[in-house]
C-alpha positions in Angstrom: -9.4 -5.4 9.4 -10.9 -6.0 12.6 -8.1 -6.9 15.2 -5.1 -6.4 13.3 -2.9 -3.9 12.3 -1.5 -0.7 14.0 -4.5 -0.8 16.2 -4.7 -4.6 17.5 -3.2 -5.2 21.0 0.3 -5.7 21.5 1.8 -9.5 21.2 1.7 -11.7 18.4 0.5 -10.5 14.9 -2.6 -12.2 13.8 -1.9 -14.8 10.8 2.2 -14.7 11.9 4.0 -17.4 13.7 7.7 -16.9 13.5 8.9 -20.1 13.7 9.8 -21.6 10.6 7.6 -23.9 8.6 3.5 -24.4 10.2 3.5 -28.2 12.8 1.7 -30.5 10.6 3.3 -29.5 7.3 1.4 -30.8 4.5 4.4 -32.9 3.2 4.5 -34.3 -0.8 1.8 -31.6 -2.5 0.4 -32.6 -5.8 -0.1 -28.8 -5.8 3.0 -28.0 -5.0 6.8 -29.1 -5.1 8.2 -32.1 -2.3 8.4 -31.3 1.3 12.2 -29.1 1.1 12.3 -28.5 -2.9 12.0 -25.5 -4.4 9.6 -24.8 -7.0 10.7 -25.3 -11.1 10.9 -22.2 -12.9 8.7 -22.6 -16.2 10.0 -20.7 -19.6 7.5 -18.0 -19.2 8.8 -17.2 -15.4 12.4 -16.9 -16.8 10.8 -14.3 -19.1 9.2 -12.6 -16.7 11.8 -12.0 -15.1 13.7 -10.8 -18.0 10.2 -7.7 -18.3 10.9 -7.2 -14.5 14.9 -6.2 -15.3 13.9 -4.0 -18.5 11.2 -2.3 -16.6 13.7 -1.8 -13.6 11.8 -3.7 -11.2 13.5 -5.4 -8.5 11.5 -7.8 -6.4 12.6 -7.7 -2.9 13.4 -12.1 -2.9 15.7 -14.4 -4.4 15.7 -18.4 -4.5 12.6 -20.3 -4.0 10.7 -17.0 -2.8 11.5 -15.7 -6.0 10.7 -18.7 -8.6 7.6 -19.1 -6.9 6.5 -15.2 -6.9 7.7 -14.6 -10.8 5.4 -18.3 -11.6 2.2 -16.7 -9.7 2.9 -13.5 -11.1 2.7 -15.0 -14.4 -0.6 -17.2 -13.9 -2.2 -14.4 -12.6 -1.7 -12.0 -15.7 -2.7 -14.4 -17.6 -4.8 -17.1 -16.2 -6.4 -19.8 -18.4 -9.8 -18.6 -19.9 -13.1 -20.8 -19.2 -15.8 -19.9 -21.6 -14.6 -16.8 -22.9 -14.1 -15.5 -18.9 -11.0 -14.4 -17.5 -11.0 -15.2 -14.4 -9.5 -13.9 -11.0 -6.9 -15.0 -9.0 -5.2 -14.2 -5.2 -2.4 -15.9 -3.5 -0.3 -15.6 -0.8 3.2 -17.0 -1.3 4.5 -17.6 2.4 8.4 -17.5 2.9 9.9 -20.5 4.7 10.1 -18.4 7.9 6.5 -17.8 8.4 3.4 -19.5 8.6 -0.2 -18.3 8.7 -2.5 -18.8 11.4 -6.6 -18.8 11.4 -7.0 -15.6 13.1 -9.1 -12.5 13.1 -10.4 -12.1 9.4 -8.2 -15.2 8.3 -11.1 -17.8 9.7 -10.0 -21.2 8.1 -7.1 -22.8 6.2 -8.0 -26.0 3.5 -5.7 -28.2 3.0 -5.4 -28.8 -0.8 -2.4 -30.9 -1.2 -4.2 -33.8 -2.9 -5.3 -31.7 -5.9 -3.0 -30.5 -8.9 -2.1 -26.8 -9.0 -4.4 -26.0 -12.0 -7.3 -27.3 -9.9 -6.4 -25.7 -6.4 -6.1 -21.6 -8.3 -9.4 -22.4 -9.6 -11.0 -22.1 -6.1 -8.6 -18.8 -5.4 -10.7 -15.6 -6.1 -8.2 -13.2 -5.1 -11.0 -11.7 -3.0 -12.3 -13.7 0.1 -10.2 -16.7 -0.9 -6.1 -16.9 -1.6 -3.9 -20.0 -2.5 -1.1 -20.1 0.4 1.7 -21.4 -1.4 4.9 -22.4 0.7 8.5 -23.0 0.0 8.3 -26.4 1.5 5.7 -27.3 -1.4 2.3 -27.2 1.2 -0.7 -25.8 -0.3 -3.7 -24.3 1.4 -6.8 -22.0 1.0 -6.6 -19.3 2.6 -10.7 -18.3 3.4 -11.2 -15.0 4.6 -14.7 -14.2 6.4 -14.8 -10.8 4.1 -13.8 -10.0 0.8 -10.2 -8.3 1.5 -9.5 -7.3 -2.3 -8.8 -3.2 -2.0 -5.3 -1.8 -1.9 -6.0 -1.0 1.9 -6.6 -4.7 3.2 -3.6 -6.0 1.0 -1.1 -3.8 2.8 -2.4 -4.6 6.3 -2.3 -8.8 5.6 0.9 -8.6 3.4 2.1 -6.3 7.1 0.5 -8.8 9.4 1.7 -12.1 7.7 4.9 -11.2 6.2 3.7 -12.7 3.3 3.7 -11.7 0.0 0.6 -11.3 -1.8 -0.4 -12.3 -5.8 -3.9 -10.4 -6.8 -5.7 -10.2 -10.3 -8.2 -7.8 -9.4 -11.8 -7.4 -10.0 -11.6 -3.7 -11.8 -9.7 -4.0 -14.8 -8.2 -7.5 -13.8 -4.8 -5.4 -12.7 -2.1 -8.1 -11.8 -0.2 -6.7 -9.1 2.1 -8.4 -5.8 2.6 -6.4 -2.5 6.0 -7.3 -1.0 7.3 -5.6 2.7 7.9 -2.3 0.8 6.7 -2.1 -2.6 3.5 -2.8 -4.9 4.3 -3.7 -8.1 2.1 -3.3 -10.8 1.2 -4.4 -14.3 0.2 -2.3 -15.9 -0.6 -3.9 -19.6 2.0 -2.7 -21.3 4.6 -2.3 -19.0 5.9 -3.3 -14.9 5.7 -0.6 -12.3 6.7 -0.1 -8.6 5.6 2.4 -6.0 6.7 2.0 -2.4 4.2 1.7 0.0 3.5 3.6 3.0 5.4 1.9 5.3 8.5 2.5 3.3 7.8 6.4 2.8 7.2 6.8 6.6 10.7 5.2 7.2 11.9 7.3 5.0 10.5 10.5 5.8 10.5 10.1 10.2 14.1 11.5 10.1 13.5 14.7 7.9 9.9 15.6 9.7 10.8 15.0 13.3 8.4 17.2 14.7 5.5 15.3 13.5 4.0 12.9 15.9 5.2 9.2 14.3 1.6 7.6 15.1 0.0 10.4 13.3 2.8 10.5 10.3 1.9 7.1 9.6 -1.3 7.8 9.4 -1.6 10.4 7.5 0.8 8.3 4.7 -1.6 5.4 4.7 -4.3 7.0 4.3 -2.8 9.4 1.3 -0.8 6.4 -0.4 -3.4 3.4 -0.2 -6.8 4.6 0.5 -6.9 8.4 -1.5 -4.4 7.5 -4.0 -5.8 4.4 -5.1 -9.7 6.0 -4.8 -8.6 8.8 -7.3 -9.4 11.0 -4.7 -7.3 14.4 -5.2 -6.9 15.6 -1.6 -4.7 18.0 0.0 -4.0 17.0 4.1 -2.3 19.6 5.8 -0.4 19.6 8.9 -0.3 23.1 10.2 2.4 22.4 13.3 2.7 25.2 15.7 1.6 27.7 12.9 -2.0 27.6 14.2 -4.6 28.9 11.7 -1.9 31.1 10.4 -2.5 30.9 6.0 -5.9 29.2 6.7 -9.0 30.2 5.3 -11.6 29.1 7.1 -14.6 31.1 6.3 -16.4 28.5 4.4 -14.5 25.4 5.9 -16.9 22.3 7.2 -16.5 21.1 11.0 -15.3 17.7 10.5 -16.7 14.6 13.0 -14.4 13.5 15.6 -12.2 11.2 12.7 -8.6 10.8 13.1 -5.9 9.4 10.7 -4.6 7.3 13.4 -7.5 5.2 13.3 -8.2 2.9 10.6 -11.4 2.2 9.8 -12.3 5.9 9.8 -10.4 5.8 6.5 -13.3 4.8 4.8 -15.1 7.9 5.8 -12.7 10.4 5.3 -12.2 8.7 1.8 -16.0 9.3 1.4 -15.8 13.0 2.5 -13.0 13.9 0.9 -14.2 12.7 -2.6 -17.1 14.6 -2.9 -15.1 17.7 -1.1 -12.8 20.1 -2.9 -9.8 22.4 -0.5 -7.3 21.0 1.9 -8.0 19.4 5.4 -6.8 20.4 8.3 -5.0 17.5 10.5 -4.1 18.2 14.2 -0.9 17.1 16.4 -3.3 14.0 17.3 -4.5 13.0 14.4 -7.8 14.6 14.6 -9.3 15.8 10.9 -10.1 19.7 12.6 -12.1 20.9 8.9 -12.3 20.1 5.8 -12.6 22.9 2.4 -10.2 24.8 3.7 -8.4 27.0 1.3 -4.9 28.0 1.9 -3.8 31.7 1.8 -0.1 32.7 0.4 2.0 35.4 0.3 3.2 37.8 -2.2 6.7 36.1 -1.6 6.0 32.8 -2.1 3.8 33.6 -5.0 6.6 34.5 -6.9 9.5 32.7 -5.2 7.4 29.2 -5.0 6.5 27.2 -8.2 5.0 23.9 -9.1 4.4 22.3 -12.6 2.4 19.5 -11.1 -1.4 22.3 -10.7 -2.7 24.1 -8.5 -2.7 21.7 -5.7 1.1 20.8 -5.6 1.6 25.1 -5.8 -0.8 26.2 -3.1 0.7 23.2 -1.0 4.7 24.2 -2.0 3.4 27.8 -0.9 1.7 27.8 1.9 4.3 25.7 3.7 6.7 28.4 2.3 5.0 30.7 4.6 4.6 28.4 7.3 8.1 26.6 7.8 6.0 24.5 10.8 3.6 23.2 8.6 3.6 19.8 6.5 0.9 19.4 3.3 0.4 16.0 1.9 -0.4 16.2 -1.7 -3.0 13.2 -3.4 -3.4 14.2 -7.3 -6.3 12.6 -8.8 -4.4 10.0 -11.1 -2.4 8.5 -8.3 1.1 10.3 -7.0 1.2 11.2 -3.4 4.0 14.6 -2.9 5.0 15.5 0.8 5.6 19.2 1.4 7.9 21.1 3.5 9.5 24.8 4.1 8.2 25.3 0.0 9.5 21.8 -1.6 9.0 18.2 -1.7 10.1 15.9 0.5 8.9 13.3 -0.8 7.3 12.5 -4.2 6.2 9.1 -5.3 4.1 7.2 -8.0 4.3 3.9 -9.8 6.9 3.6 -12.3 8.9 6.7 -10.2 11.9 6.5 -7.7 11.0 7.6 -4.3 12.7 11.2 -3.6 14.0 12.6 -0.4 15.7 15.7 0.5 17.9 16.2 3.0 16.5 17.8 5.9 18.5 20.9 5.1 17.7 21.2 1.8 14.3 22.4 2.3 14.9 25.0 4.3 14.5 28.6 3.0 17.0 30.7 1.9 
């Protein structure tokens, strides 16, 4: 998203204004609750709620925030049909201390408070279009100049509004809500929640120091919400002050000048990467070096390194066996993202799994 953000200039985030509650509040909402009352909770949130808790998924909000992110949870898994059509759905359900702004990709806000609620979600498509919902019972459209419906885009406005965000989504109508550190998921059967890359890079700074944090960040996002959620196996390697060391590069492709610390190469590098099989090579700036490069072991780590998850996850635990410098970012092809280092994860996470960590000592050889 054009102007927004870890690449927009420094000052205020576009869409966030940080003092609490927009001028010109819309007031009484048919749409919505009175101006300073919080939303009623209908039957089928309270149940909702009650899947949530089995499922053990916490959402990160409580009061108001909460009623009203379990009742748009619940209209978008299962919205009202029109002629046989499910249709989509996308809101944005603004805590009292925040307000959005018409800025960058976020071109106009409609005020809807004279129409019921049932009328105003019918104009939300969850793709260029969102229903901002308030705690002080003001309703708007939210009209974006682009359709802003992958993973990718979700992240970057739930990071640049403070927001969270409600999505049915056009491939398999998945209802899912990004919060400040987690998507959660539905996943037809059951609730799931997977951190998102933000979280795992607060997480992991402390146990992979050496790594730049610009390019650590980087590297995450791209693996966790762009390769993960394209079913794109990958494996992005970090090879530290090892050099070329365990690389084979003999039939390795020069990549174009594409780094991991600038966003919208991720599109590319998603591209590539599908239709390319072997591990990348990432340097100390972010800079994608090649790409089909295979990664040479020991007999050591052969037989002192093992992995249940394939041959990714092993030649990854391996090689950074061998080269104690190094950092491999695992994608597998049906979602998880698994951080290597000195032989073992460091991080592994997927939907419906609890985010693992190591100490910093524990992954060191013995």
């Amino acid at each position: 998203m054009a102007g927004t953000g870890r690449h927009r200039a420094a000052g205020r985030s576009p869409y966030r204004d940080r003092v609490a509650g927009p001028d010109g509040a819309n007031g009484t909402s048919r749409a919505g609750s009175a101006t300073g009352a919080g939303p009623r909770v209908s039957r089928a949130a309270k149940r909702l709620m009650s899947e949530l808790v089995d499922d053990g998924v916490a959402l990160d909000a409580e009061g108001d925030l909460l009623q009203l992110l379990l009742d748009e949870l619940d209209y978008a898994r299962r919205p009202p049909q029109f002629e046989r059509r499910i249709p989509l759905y996308g809101s944005i359900v603004v805590p009292d201390d925040r307000a959005l702004v018409a800025v960058g990709e976020l071109v106009d806000l409609v005020d809807m408070h004279d129409l019921p609620l049932a009328v105003a979600r019918r104009f939300a498509d969850g793709r260029a279009a969102f229903l901002a919902r308030g705690l002080d019972g003001s309703t708007r459209l939210a009209c974006f100049r682009r359709n802003v419906q992958n993973e990718a885009d979700m992240v970057e406005i739930q990071d640049d509004t403070g927001a969270h965000l409600v999505q049915r989504t056009p491939v398999l109508g998945v209802t899912r809500l990004f919060t400040p550190s987690t998507t959660v998921e539905w996943t037809g059967y059951r609730w799931t929640s997977r951190p998102n890359a933000r979280t795992q890079h607060a997480r992991l700074a402390h146990l992979l120091p050496d790594v730049p944090t610009a390019v650590l960040g980087g590297v995450l996002e791209l693996a966790v919400h762009w390769l993960s959620p394209g079913r794109a196996g990958a494996t992005l390697v970090l090879p530290g002050d090892g050099g070329e060391a365990g690389l084979d590069l003999d039939h390795s492709i020069a990549a174009p000048p594409l780094s991991v610390t600038t966003r919208h190469h991720y599109p590319a590098l998603l591209a590539a990467l599908h239709q390319t099989d072997l591990a990348a090579i990432i340097g100390a700036d972010g800079r994608v070096r090649r790409i089909g490069v295979g990664l040479h072991t020991s007999p050591t780590a052969d037989r002192t390194v093992d992995s249940p998850r394939g041959m990714r996850h092993r030649s990854a635990a391996r090689y950074t066996y061998d080269q104690p410098a190094a950092v491999a970012v695992v994608v597998s092809e049906d979602g998880p993202v698994t951080v290597f280092h000195r032989g073992r994860p460091v991080s592994e996470c997927a939907a419906g799994m609890i985010p693992v960590a190591v100490a910093a000592g524990d992954g060191d050889r013995r």
